[in-house]
N, C-alpha and C positions, 0 to 999 in steps of 0.2 A: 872947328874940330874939337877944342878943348870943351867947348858947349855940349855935344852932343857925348860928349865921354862924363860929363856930368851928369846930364839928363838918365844918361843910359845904369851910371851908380845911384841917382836915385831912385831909379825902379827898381833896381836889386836890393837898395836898401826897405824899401817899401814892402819888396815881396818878403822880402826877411823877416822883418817886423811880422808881416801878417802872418807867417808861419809861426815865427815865433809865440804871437799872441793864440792863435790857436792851440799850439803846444801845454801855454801857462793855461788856457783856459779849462782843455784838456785834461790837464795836468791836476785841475782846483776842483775842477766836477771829479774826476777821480777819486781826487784825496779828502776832497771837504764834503761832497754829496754826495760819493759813493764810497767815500772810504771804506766805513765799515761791513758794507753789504762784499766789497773786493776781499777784504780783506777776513771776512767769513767763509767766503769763496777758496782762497788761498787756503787757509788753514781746514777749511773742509775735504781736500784731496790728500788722503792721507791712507796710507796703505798697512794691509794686513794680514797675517796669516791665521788660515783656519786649521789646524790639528783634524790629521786623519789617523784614525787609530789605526796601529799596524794589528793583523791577525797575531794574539799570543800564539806563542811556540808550543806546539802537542808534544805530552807526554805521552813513553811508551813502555813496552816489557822486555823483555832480555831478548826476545824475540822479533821486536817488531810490531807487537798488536797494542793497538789505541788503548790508553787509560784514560786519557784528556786531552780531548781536541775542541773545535770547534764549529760552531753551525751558523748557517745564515737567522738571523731573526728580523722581524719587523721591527722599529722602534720609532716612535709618537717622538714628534719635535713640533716646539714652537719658538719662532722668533718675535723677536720683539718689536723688532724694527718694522714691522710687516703686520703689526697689531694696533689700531686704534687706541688708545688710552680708553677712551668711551667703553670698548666693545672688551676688555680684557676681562672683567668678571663673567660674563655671558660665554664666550668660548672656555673660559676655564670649568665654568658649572658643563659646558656642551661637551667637550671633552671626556672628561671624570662620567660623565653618563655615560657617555657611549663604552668608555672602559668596563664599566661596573656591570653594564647590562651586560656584557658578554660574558663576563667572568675575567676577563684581565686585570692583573695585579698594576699597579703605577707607583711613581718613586715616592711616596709620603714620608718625607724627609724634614715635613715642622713638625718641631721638636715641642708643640703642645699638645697632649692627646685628650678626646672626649670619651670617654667610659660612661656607662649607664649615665648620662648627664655630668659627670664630675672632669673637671679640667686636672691635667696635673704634666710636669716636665718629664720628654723625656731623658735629660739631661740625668736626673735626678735616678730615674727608674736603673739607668744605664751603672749609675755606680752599685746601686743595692747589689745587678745580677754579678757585676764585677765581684761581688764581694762575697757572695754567696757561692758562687764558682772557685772562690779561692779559700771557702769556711774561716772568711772576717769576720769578726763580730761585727752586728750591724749599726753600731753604735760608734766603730771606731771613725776616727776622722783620719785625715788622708794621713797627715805625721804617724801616727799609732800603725795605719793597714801599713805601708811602707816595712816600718821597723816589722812589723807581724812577717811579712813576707821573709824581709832579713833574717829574721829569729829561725824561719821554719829553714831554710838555707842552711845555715849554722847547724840546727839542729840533726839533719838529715849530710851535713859533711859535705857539702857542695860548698862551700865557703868557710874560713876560718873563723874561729868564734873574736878574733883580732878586728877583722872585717869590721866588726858594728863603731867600733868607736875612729876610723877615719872620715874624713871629709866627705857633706852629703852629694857631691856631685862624683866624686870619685868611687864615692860605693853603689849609687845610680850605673857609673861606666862598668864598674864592675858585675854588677845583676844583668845586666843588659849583655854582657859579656858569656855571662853564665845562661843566655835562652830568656832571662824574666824581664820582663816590660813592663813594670808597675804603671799604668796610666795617670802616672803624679809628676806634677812640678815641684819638683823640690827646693826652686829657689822660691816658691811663695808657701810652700805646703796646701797645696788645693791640689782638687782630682781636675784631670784633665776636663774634665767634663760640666765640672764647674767653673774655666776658667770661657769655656766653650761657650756655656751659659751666660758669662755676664757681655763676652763679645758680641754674640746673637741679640740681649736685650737692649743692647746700648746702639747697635745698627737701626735701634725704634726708635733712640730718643728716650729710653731707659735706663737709666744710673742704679745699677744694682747696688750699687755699694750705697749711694744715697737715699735709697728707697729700699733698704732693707727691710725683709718680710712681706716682697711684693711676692705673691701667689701666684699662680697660674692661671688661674680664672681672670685675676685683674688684670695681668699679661695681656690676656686671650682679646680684652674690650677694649686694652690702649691697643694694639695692633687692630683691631676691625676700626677702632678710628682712624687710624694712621693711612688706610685703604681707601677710607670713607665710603667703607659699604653699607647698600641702604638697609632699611632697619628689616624690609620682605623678609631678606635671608633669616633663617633659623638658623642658631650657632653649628649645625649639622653643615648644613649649606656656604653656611661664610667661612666654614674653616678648611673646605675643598678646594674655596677658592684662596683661602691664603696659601695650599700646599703649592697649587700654581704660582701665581705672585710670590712667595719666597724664594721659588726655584730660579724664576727668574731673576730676582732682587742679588741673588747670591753671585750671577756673572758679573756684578760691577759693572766696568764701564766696556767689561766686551759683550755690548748686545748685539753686536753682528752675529755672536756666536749661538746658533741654535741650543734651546735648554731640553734635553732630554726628561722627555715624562713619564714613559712607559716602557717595558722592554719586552721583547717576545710577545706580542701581540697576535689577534688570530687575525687569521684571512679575513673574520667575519668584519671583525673592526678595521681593519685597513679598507673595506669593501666601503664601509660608512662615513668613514672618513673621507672618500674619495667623492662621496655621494653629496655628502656635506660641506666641500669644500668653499661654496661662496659661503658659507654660515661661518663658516670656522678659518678665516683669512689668517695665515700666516701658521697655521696650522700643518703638517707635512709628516710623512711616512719616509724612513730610510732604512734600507736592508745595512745591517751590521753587525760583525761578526760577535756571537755570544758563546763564554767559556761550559762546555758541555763535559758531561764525566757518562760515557754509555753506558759503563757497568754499576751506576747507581753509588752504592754503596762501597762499595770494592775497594782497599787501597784505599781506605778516606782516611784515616790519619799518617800515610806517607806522602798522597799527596796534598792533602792541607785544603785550606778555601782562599774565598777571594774577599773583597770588602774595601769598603772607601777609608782611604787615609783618614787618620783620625787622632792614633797617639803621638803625642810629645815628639817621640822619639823616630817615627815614621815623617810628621812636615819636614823636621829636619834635616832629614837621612834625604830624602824623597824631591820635597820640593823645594827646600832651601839649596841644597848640592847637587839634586840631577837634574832642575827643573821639571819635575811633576807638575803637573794642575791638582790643587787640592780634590778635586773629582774626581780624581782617578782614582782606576781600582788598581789593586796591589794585592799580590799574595798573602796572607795572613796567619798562615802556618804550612808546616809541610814544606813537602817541595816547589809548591806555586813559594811559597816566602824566600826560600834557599837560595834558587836561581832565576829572582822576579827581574833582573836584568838580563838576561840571557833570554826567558821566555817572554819578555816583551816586544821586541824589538824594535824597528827605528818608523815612529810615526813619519807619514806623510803633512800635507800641507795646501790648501787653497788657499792661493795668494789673491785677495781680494781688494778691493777698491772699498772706501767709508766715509762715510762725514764724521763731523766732531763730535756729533752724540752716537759716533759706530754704528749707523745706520747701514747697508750694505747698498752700495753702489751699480756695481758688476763685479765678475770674478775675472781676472787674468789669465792664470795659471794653476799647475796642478804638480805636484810630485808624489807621485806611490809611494807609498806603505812598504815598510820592508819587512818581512815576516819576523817573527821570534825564531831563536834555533830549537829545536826539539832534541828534547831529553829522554834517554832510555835508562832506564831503570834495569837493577840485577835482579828484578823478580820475579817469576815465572809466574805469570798471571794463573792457570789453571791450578798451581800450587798455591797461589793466593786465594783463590775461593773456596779450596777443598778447606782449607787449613781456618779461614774464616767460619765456615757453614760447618766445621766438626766442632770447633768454640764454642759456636752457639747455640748447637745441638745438645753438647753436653753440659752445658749450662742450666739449657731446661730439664733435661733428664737429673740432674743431682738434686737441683730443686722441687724435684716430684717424687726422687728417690724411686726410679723404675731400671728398665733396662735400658745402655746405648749399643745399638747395633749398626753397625756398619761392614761394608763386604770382605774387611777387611778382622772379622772379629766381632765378640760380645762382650759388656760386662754389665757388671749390675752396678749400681751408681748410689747404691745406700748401704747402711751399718745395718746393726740390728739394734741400736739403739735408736737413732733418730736421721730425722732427713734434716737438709743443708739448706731452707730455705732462703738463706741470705749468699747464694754462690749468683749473683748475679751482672760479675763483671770478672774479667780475663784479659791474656794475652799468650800471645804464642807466637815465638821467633825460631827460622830456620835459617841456617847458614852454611856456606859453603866451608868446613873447616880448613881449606887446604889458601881458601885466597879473603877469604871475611867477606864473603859478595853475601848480602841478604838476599835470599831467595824466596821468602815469605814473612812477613810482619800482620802482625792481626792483633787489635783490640777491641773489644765487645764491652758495653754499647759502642756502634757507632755511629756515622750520620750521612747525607746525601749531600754531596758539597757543591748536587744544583740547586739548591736552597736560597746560595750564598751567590750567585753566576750574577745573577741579576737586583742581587738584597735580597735580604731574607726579611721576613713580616715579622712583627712583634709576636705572634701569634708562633709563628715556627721557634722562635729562638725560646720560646718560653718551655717548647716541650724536650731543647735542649739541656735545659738544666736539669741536676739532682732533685727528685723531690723532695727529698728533706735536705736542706741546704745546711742542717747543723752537722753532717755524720760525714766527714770525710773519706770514707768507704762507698758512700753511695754510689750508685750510675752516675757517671758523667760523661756522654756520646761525644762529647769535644777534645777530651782528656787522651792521653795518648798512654795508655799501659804501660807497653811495652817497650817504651825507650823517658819518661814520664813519673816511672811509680818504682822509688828504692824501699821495699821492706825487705824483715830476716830471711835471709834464706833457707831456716832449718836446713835440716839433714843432707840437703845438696852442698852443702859449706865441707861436709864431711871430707873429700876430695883432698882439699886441702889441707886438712887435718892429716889425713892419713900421706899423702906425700913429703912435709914436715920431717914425717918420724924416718920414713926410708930415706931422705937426703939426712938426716942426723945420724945413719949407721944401723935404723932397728929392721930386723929383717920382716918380713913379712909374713912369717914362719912363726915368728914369738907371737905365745897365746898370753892372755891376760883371762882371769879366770872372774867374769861375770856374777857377781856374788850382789844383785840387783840394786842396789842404791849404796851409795855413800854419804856418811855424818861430815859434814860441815860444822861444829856447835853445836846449835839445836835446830841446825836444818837438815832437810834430806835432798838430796838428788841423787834421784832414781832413774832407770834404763826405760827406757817406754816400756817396758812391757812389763816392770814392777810395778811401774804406773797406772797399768791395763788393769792387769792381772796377778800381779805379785810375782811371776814369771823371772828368770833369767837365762842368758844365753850359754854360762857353762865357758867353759875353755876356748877363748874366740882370738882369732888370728884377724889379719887387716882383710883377707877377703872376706873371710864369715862376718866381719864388724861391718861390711861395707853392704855385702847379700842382704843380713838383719836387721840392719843398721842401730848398729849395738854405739847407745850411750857413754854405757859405762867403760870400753875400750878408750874413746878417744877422750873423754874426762880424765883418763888416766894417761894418754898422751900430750895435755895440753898441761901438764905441771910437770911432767917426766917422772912420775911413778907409779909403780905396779899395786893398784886398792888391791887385785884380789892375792896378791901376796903379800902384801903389805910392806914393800920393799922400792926401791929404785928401780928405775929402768935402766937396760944395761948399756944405754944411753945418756948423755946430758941434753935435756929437752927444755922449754918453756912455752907457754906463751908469745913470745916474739919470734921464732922460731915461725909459727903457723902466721901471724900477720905478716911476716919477712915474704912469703911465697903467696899470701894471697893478693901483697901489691907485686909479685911478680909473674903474676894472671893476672891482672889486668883490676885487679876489683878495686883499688884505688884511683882512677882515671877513667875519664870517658871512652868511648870506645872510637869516637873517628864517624861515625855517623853521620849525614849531611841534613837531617830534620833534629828540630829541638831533642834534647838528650840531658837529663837531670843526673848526676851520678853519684850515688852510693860512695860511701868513704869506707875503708879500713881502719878501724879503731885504733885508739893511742893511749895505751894507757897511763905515759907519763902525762898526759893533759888532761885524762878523765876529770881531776879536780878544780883546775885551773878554768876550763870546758864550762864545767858543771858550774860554775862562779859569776861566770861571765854571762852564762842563759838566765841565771838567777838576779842578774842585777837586770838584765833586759826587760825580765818579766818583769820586775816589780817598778821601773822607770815606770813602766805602761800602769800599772794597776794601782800605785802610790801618790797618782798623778794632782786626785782631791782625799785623799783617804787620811789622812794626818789634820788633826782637826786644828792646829794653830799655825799651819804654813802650808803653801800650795807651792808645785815646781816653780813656779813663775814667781811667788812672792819673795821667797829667799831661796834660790837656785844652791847657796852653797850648804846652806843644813838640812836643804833637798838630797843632797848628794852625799852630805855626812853621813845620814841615819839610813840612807840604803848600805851603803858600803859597811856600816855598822853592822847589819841583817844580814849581808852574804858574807862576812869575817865568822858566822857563826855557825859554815856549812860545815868545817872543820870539826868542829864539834860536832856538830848533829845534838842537841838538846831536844829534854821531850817536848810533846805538843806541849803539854801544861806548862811548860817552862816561857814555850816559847811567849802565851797567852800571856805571861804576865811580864816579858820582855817589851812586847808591843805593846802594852799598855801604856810602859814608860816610856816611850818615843810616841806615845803622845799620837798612836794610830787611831782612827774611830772605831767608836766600840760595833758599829755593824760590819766595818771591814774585819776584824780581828780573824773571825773563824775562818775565812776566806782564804787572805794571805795566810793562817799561820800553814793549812793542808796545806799550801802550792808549796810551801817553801817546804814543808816536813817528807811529804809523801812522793812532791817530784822531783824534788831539788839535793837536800840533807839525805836520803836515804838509798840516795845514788852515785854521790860525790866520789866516795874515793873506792879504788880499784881494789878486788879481794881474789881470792881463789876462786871464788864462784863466776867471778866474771870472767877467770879465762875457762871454766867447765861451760858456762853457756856461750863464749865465743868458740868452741871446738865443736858444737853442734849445730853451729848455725844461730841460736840465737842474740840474746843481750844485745849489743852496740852493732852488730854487724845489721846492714842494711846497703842492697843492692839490687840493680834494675834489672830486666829476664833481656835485653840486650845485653847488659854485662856478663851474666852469667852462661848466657849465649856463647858470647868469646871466649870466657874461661875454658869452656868445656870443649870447646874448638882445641885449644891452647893445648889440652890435655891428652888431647887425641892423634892431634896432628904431628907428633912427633914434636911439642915444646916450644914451637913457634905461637907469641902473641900479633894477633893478625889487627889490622888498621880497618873499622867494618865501613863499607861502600854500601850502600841501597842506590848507587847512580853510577850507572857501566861507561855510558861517554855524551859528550854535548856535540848537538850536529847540526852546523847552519842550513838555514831551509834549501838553499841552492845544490845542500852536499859538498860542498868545496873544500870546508874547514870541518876538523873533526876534534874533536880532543878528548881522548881515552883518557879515562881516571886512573891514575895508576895503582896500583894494589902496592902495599906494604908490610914488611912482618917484622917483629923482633924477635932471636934466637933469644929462648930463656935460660938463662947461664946455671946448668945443671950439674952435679958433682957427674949424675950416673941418669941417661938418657934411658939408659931399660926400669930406672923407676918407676916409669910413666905407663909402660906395660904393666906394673904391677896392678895399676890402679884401675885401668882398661878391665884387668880379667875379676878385678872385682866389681865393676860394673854391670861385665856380663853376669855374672851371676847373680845379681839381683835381678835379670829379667828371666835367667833358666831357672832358676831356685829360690829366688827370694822375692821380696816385696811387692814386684811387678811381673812375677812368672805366669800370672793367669792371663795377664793382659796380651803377653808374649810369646806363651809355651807353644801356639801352634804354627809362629807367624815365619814365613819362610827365608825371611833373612836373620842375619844372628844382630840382635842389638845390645850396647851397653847401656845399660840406664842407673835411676837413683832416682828415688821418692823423696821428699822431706814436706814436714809441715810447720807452720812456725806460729808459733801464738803472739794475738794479738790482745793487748792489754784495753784496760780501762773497757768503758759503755758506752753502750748507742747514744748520741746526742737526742732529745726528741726534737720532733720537728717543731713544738710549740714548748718552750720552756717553760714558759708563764704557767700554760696549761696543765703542762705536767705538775709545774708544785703544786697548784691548785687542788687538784685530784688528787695528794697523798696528804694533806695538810692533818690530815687526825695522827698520821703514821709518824709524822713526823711531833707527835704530841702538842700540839697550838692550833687555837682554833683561828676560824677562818674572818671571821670580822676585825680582833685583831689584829692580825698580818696586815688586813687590806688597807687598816686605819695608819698601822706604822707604814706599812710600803707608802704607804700615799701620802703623809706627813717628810719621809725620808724625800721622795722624788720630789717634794716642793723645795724643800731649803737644798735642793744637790743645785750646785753650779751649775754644771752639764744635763746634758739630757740623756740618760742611758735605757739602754733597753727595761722593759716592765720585768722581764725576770730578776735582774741584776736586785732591785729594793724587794722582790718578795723572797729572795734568797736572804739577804742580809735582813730581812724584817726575822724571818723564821729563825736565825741565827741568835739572832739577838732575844730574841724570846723565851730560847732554847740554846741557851750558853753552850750547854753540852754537846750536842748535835754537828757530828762533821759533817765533811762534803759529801765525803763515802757514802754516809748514812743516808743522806738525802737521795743518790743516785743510787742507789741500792733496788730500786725497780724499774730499771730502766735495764735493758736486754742486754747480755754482754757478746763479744766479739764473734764469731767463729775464725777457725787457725785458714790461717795461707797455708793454698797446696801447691806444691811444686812438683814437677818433673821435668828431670832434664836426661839427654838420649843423644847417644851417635852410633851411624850405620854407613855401611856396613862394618862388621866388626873388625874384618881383618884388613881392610884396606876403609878407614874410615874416610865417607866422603859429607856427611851431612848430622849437624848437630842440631838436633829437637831442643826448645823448650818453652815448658807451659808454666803461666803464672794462673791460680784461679784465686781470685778474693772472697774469704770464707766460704771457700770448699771444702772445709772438713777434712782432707788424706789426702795424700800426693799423689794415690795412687790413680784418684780420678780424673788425674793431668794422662795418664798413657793411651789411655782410648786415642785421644785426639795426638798425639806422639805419633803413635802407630798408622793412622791415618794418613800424614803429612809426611811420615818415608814410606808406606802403601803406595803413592801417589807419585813421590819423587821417584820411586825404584820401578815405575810402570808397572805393578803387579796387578795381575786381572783375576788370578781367584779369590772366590767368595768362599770366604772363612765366616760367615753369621752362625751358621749352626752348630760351629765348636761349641767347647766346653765353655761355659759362663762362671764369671767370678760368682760366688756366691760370697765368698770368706766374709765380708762386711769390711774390707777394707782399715782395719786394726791396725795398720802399718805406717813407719814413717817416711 
């Protein structure tokens, strides 16, 4: 018994054993011979999601009707994982053919370009337009553009002149804060796009930093080796196929993820592509929704464009905190920028299956796309077109100097002096005055923001820009006028002027006896129409000042005394008096707007000098920087800072030019800088520093220090009409998710303006009207069937045309300027060798000529170069007795305010539904003499 129970454990031990040994053996093949193929295996099953784009959210009108929705398109994908390594140049040359032959555009996104044979970045090309878009000098470096941008900020009263000298990250939060996105890093000072560039060349195996003064051409042949494309290709050919290969290169290690090549492709091509598919493996067509605008042009700078992430300040906002893909596209201005979280909404997802090199396995799963909410707008789109299409109508008519007819009326759109060739850009804002809804926004140029849907080509964005990139007035179809552009308001400022006087006690009643100019010293200011024509207005009360729009009344209200009696007013008035009430219209603050909004300041004149001290140390940081011929900013930072601050101690003073020439002689300035800096510091610095009587005579009519946007003054005039209330402006009525579930009404806001006497405000009303039954704008007006209040003003702009080629231009006047031209070119060209920096070619033939010609100011040199034409204003509310809509036009160097009413009269024709045709009235002939 105890035998057979032995027996019987040792065959269980035996069988154990041999399980066992099988298990180890099992166990050693696993681990030792197949380890690593298992364990390739193991880490090969790894899971993923694919991003489906949700449909963006359509924008609409007060109404309901489409501004920006979107459309089915075809779009060209290749994966990788599904492409040979062998066959990848071959489908990418197969591809880009079959795009090209059709006419389809594709994402060409390397950043080296070939032009007539010549290689170049467009890394590089990208900051010039940056800068030229923003009238940088193109010689500035990222530190200098930054402070430039700051300075103009400062300058224009959007920022404190304080501002410049805090912390550079904190004055970045702050611009950023203020709508401006400099595309700089400030903690290295490079342009965004330089930093873009050395990350791009170093993904080759390129050390920019170490291989400094690596070119683009030489770029162009380390990356075609980096490929190891064969040598067949022509650099034409090899560089089609790096736009593929980079596209792909740029997903890292998600190559499961399809790389998008083309978008909106034709039927023709997706037809060839299907035809071609054993050629073209891994190749594939997908319908996907593309951002569409039907009415073209329409509302393109309310609602903005699109564009791939790309600044500073967009990866971090975007893809560092919401999780973006730096791919994505994002709204870029406008309303697509405003509410680019709301019109996005909540991408889907294929959940996929991968190996370790993200090869795609199978798909799993799938979760929908959740739409974007859509946005309505408080526009009245057919009030947007009329109001656009009457802009740009009479834009070309001033510039042609003929007639503009519309059903609504005629005028004649020239002087008898001369025509207004340079009226080539506007804006025109209408607003609900009773709630600040915008009901129409218009600025001319504009542009088509399906340009931008799918990228826009080198090609489209070039004819974006100003043609002459020096003159800050030029077209710029990206630039937004009318919420964008703070210059003087002339004679529309008047308002405020004259409300001033009625809340200090003066009746409306008191006439001031128009005796055409007033002595200042040995200056004059004169009434426009001394100006004209020696003319005066005689015994003028606040409505006849307001109809005529008489000078010399409100000169005599902004000091509180009577010129033409030479007495007091039987009032106490000043100057702060009239700024008190124009920051209580709003003209010191933005208006509440939801698209970018740059705003006009209300002047200070306790800081005019302090102001004036601080732009002058700014400028000359920048221009001082190698100009001192025995220290540079960097070599001795502190007697860098001494001898500015030296320079701006003697704006006080104000010393003459010749004083000053031989001040900076002794600080030890170069003698080609001298003439330079002394003008900048004499003529725009010293001789505007400190506040006089004259500066409150041209802050009462609109000019001097005041500067503000036709959005702003939009409100004002709301403000004026509506019974005193400053209204909060909305262009966005309410956000509505796509299901309609959730809705959220913007809410409207207004501040009561704390007034002594609410019927002052009527006083000003009925002088409005009567500049359109009697005065200034009565031709535009006299037959028009509703009663409207209006006001002309024109406002001069100072200084000359920049030309578009500097160099050029001195070139051409070099006799005029007494020195001949061989040596200029020998000193410029001696100068530009021993400069440290590289500056623009004008920069040494300026300072060559200077130096050549001690004598010779800036003035003198820019003395044939074209000067300004004035801003025309008008601004309008209707109906008179129940005001429900405030007009206004800004035109840039239109000559007379009065050629802003046509389009005025148009844009309440339109709002008031009127259907007779008024063409055949009476036509302005007068030439427009008025301000």
């Amino acid at each position: 018994m105890m035998q057979k129970q032995s027996d019987r454990f040792d065959i269980l031990k035996t069988v154990l054993m041999c399980i066992f040994a099988v298990l180890v053996i099992r166990l050693s093949f696993m681990t030792i011979v197949k380890g690593d193929d298992y364990f390739k295996q193991a880490q090969d099953k790894v899971f993923r999601k694919i991003t489906v784009q949700a449909p963006r959210g359509e924008i609409k009108d007060r109404y309901g009707r489409l501004i920006a929705g979107n459309r089915p398109s075809f779009t060209v994908q290749i994966s990788k994982n599904e492409v040979a390594k062998d066959n990848m140049n071959s489908i990418a040359l197969g591809i880009i053919g079959i795009l090209e032959k059709n006419g389809d555009k594709y994402a060409d996104e390397f950043p080296i370009e070939l032009v007539n044979g010549k290689f170049s970045f467009t890394f590089d090309r990208k900051i010039r337009e940056w800068k030229a878009e923003n009238a940088i000098p193109k010689s500035y470096t990222a530190k200098e553009s930054f402070y430039y941008i700051v300075d103009s900020l400062i300058a224009s009263g959007a920022i404190s002149p304080e501002s410049r000298n805090i912390d550079k990250f904190e004055l970045q939060k702050l611009l950023n804060e203020n709508g401006y996105y400099p595309p700089i890093y400030v903690s290295q000072w490079l342009f965004a796009e330089q930093v873009r560039k050395k990350e791009w060349l170093y993904g080759y195996d390129i050390d920019i930093e170490k291989e400094k003064g690596i070119d683009a051409n030489e770029a162009f042949k380390r990356i075609r080796k980096y490929y190891e494309l064969p040598s067949e290709y022509n650099d034409a050919d090899a560089r089609k196929v790096m736009i593929i290969r980079d596209l792909v290169k740029s997903k890292g290690y998600l190559q499961y993820q399809p790389v998008e090549v083309a978008y909106d492709v034709s039927q023709k091509t997706v037809a060839e592509i299907e035809e071609k598919s054993m050629e073209l493996t891994g190749v594939s067509v997908e319908v996907k929704p593309v951002r569409y605008y039907p009415n073209g042009n329409v509302a393109s700078h309310i609602l903005g464009y699109m564009g791939k992430i790309s600044l500073p300040y967009e990866i971090e906002k975007y893809v560092d905190e919401k999780g973006y893909s730096k791919s994505d596209t994002i709204g870029k201005s406008g309303i697509e920028k405003q509410y680019e979280e709301s019109l996005k909404g909540e991408n889907g997802y294929k959940r996929v299956q991968v190996d370790a090199a993200g090869r795609l396995i199978k798909r799993l799963e799938m979760k929908d796309p959740v739409p974007g909410d859509s946005v309505y707008l408080t526009i009245d789109l057919e009030l947007q077109k009329k109001a656009e299409e009457s802009l740009k109508t009479v834009l070309s008519t001033i510039r042609q100097g003929g007639v503009y007819t519309s059903k609504w009326g005629s005028s004649r759109l020239r002087d008898s002096k001369r025509v207004y060739s340079k009226a080539t850009s506007g804006a025109v804002v209408a607003l609900d005055v009773k709630t600040g809804d915008v009901l129409a926004l218009a600025s001319y140029p504009d542009f088509d923001p399906n340009l931008f849907a799918t990228g826009i080509s080198s090609e489209d964005m070039a004819k974006l820009l100003p043609e002459n990139k020096n003159d800050p007035l030029a077209p710029r179809p990206l630039y937004n006028v009318a919420t964008m552009t703070t210059v003087q308001p002339g004679s529309v400022f008047k308002m405020v002027t004259g409300l001033a006087g009625l809340e200090k006690g003066l009746s409306p009643n008191y006439r001031i006896t128009d005796r055409g100019y007033i002595m200042l010293g040995n200056r004059s200011f004169g009434c426009w129409l001394w100006n004209e024509r020696k003319g005066s207005h005689g015994p003028t009360d606040l409505y006849k000042a307001l109809e005529v729009s008489c000078n010399y009344y409100f000169y005599s209200l902004s000091v509180g005394f009577d010129y033409g009696a030479n007495k007091p007013l039987p009032v106490q008035m000043g100057i702060e008096d009239i700024l008190y009430f124009a920051k209580l219209l709003g003209l010191d603050e933005k208006t509440g707007i939801q698209i970018e909004e740059f705003s006009g300041k209300v002047p200070n004149p306790a800081d005019k000098l302090k102001t004036t001290k601080l732009m002058l140390e700014s400028t000359l940081e920048i221009k001082l920087e190698n100009a001192f011929a025995d220290i540079t900013s960097e070599s001795d930072p502190d007697e860098y800072k001494k001898r500015i601050d030296t320079m701006v101690s003697w704006a006080e003073e104000n010393p003459s030019r010749g004083e000053i020439i031989k001040r900076l002689g002794g600080l030890k300035v170069k003698e080609e800088s001298v003439n330079e800096i002394t003008d900048i510091m004499k003529y725009n610095y010293f001789s505007q520093a400190k506040w006089s009587t004259g500066d409150s005579f041209n802050i009462s009519i609109g000019q001097g220090e005041n500067s503000y946007s036709p959005i702003q003054m939009a409100n004002y005039i709301s403000a004026l009409t509506n019974g005193g209330y400053k209204n909060k402006v909305t262009v966005v009525d309410k956000i509505e998710s796509y299901d309609k579930l959730n809705i959220e009404k913007i809410k409207r806001a207004s501040v009561k303006i704390p007034l002594d006497d609410a019927e002052n405000l009527e006083h000003i009303k009925k002088g409005m009207k009567k500049v359109t039954e009697e005065g200034t704008a009565s031709s535009t007006f006299g037959n028009f069937p509703v009663e409207v209040g209006g006001k002309t003003g024109t406002a001069q702009k100072s200084g000359r045309v920049p030309a578009a080629d500097e160099a050029q231009y001195l070139l051409s006047h070099l006799s005029s300027f007494g020195v001949g031209k061989d040596e200029v070119m020998k000193l410029a060209d001696s100068m530009e060798k021993k400069s440290e920096e590289k500056l623009d070619r004008d920069y040494y033939l300026r300072a060559a000529i200077q130096k050549l010609n001690p004598k010779i100011k800036t003035s003198d040199i820019n003395r044939f170069k074209d000067t300004y034409d004035n801003f025309a204003w008008f601004v309008s509310f209707a109906p008179y007795d129940k005001p429900e809509i405030a007009v206004v036009v800004l035109i840039f160097q239109g000559g007379h305010g009065g050629y802003g009413g046509p389009i005025a009269r148009d844009v309440i024709g339109q709002y008031m539904g009127l259907e007779t045709d008024y063409s055949q009235e009476k036509i302005d002939y007068s030439g427009g003499l008025t301000q």
